[in-house]
Backbone bond lengths (Angstrom), bond angles and torsions (degrees), N, CA, C in turn:
res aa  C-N    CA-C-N  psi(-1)  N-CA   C-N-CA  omega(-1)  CA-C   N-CA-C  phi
1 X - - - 1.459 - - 1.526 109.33 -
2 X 1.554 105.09 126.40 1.576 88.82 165.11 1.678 123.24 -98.13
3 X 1.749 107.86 174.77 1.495 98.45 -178.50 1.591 67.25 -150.25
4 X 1.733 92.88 -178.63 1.444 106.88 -164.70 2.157 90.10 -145.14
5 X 1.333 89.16 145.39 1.760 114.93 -176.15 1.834 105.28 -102.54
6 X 1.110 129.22 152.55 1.038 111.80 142.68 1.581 117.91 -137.82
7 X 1.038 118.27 136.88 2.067 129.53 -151.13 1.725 96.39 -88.49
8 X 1.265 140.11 92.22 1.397 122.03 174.96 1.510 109.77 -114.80
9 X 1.472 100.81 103.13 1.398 123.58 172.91 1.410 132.99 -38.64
10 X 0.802 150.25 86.44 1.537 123.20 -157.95 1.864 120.90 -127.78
11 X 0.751 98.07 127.17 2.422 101.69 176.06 1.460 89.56 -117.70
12 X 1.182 107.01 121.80 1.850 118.71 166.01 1.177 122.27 20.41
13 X 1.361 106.54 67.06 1.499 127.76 172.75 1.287 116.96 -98.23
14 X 1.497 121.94 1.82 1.514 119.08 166.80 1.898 135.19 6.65
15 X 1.519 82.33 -59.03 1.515 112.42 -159.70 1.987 79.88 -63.25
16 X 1.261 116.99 -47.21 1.439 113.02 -152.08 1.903 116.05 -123.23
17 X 1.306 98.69 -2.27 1.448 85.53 -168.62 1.749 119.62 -88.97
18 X 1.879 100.32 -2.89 1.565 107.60 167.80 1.884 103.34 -72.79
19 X 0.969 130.34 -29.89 1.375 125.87 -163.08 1.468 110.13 -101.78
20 X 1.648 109.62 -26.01 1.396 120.59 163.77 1.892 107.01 -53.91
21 X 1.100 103.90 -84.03 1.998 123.07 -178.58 1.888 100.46 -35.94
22 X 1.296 115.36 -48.63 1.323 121.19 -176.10 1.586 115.34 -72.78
23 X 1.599 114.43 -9.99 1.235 103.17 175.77 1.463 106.88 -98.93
24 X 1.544 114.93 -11.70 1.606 130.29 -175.04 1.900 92.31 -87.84
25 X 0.832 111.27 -21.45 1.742 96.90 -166.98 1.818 92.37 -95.59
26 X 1.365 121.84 -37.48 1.546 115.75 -178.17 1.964 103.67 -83.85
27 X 1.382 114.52 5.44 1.387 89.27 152.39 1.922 126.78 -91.56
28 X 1.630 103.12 8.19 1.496 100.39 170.55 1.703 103.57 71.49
29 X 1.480 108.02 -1.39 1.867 89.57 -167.27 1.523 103.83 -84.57
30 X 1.048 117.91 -42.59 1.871 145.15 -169.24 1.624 103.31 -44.49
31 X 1.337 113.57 127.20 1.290 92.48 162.47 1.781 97.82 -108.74
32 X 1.050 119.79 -0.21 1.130 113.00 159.66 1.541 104.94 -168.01
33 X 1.620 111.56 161.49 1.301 122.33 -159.73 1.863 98.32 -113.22
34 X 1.200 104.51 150.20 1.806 89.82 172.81 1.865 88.99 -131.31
35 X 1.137 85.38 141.85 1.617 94.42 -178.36 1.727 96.30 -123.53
36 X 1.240 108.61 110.55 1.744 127.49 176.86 1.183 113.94 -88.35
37 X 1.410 154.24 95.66 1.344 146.08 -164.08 1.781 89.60 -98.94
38 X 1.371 103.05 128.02 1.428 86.28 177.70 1.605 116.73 -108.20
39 X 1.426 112.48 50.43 1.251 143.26 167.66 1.715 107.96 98.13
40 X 1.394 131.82 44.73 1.264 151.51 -172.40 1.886 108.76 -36.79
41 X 0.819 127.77 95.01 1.819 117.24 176.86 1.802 102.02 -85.85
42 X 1.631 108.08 44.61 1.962 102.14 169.61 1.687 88.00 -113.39
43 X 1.541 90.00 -128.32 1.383 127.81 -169.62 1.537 109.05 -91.77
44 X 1.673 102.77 -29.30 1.653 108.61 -146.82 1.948 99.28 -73.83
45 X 1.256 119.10 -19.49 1.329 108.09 168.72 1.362 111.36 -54.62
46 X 1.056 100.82 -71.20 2.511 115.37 172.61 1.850 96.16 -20.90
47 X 1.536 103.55 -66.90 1.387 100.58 -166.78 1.099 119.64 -65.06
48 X 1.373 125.62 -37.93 1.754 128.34 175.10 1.532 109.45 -71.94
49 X 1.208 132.03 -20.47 1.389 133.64 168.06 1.827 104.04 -68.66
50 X 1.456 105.62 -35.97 1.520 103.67 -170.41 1.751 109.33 -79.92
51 X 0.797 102.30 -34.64 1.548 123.69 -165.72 2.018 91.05 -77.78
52 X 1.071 121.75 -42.12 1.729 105.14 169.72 1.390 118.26 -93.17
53 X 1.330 98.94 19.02 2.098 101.35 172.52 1.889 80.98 -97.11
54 X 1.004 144.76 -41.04 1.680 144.39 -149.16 1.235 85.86 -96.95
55 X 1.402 163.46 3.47 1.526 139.75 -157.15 1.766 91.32 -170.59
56 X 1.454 123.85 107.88 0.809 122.60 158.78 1.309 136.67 -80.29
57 X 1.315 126.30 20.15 1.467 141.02 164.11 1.816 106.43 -105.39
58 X 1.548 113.23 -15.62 1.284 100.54 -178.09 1.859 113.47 -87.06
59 X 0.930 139.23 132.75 1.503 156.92 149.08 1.329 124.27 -74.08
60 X 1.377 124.63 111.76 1.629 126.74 -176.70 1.688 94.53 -109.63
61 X 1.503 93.97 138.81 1.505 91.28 176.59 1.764 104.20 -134.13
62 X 1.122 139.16 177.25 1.723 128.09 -170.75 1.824 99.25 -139.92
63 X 1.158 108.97 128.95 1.626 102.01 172.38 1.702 90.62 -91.78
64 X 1.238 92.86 164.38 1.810 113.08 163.76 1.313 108.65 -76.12
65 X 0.991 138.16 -35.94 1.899 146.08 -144.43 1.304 119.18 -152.19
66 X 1.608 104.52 96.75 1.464 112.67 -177.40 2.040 105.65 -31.89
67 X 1.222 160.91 176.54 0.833 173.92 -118.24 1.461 146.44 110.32
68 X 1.797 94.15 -21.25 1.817 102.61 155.62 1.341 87.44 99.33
69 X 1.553 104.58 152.34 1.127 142.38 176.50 1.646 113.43 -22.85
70 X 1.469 106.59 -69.69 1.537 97.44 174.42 1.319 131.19 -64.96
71 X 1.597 125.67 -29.24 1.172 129.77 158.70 1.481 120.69 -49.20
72 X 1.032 124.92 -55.27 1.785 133.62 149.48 1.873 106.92 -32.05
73 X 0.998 102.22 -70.81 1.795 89.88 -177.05 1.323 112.02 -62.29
74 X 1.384 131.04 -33.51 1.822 125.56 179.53 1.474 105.54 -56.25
75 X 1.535 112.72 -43.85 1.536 122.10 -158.67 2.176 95.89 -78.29
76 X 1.815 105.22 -32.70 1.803 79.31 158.62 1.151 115.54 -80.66
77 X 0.828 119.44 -28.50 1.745 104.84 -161.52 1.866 99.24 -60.35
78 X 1.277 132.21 2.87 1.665 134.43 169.52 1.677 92.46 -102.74
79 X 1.169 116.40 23.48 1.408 98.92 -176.30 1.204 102.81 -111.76
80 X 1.790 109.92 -39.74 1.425 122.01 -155.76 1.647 113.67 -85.05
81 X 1.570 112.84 156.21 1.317 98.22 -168.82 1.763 96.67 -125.63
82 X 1.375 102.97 17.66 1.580 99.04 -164.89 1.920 100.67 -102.87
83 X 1.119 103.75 161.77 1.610 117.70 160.85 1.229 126.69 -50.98
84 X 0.793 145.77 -28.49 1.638 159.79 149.45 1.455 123.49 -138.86
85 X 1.463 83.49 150.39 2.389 105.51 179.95 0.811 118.60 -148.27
86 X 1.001 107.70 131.84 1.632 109.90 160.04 1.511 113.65 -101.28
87 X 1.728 113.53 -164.27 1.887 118.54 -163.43 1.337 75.23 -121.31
88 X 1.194 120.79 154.95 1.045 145.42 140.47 1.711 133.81 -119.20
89 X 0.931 133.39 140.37 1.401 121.02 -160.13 1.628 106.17 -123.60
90 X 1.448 110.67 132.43 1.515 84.98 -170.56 1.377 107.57 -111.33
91 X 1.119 114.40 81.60 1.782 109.22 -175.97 1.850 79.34 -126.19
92 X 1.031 131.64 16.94 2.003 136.18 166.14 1.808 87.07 74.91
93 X 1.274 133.34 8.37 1.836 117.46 150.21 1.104 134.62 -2.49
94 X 1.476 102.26 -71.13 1.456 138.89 -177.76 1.527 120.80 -114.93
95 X 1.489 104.98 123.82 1.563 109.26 161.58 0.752 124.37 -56.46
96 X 1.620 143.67 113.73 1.543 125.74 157.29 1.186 123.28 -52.48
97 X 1.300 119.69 -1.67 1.880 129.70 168.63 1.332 121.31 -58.49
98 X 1.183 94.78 -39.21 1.411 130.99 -169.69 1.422 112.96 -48.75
């Protein structure tokens, strides 16, 4: 059977990563969300901690050491347990419609 992950990376995305995750969880596709903080010094830790108490398919996880974007997606892809993923980025880039 397949299911599908989606990896959303994030460095101090505050401003965007509640409306980012919320547009990935109301497309119904996700069977689960991975939220990668890649060690954020804003708000966006608070919010990605809040945002997987409301959504039980979403997962927040915290690196120690800022390291950038791709370091953040290697460290989900040990997170995910599904058959396929994609990245998602939550600065609102990309539609999850899409």
């Amino acid at each position: 059977m397949y299911s599908l992950s989606a990896i959303v990376p994030f460095y101090n995305e505050q401003e965007t990563i509640e409306k980012s995750v919320t547009r990935l969880v109301n497309t119904n596709l996700f069977d689960e969300i991975i939220l990668i903080d890649d060690n954020s010094n804003d708000e966006s830790s608070n919010i990605a901690k809040e945002i997987e108490k409301n959504y039980e398919n979403v997962k927040y996880f915290k690196k120690n050491i800022n390291e950038g974007k791709g370091s953040a997606v290697i460290y989900g892809y040990t997170k995910i347990s599904s058959s396929h993923v994609i990245v998602h980025d939550a600065d609102l880039e990309y539609d999850p419609n899409d």
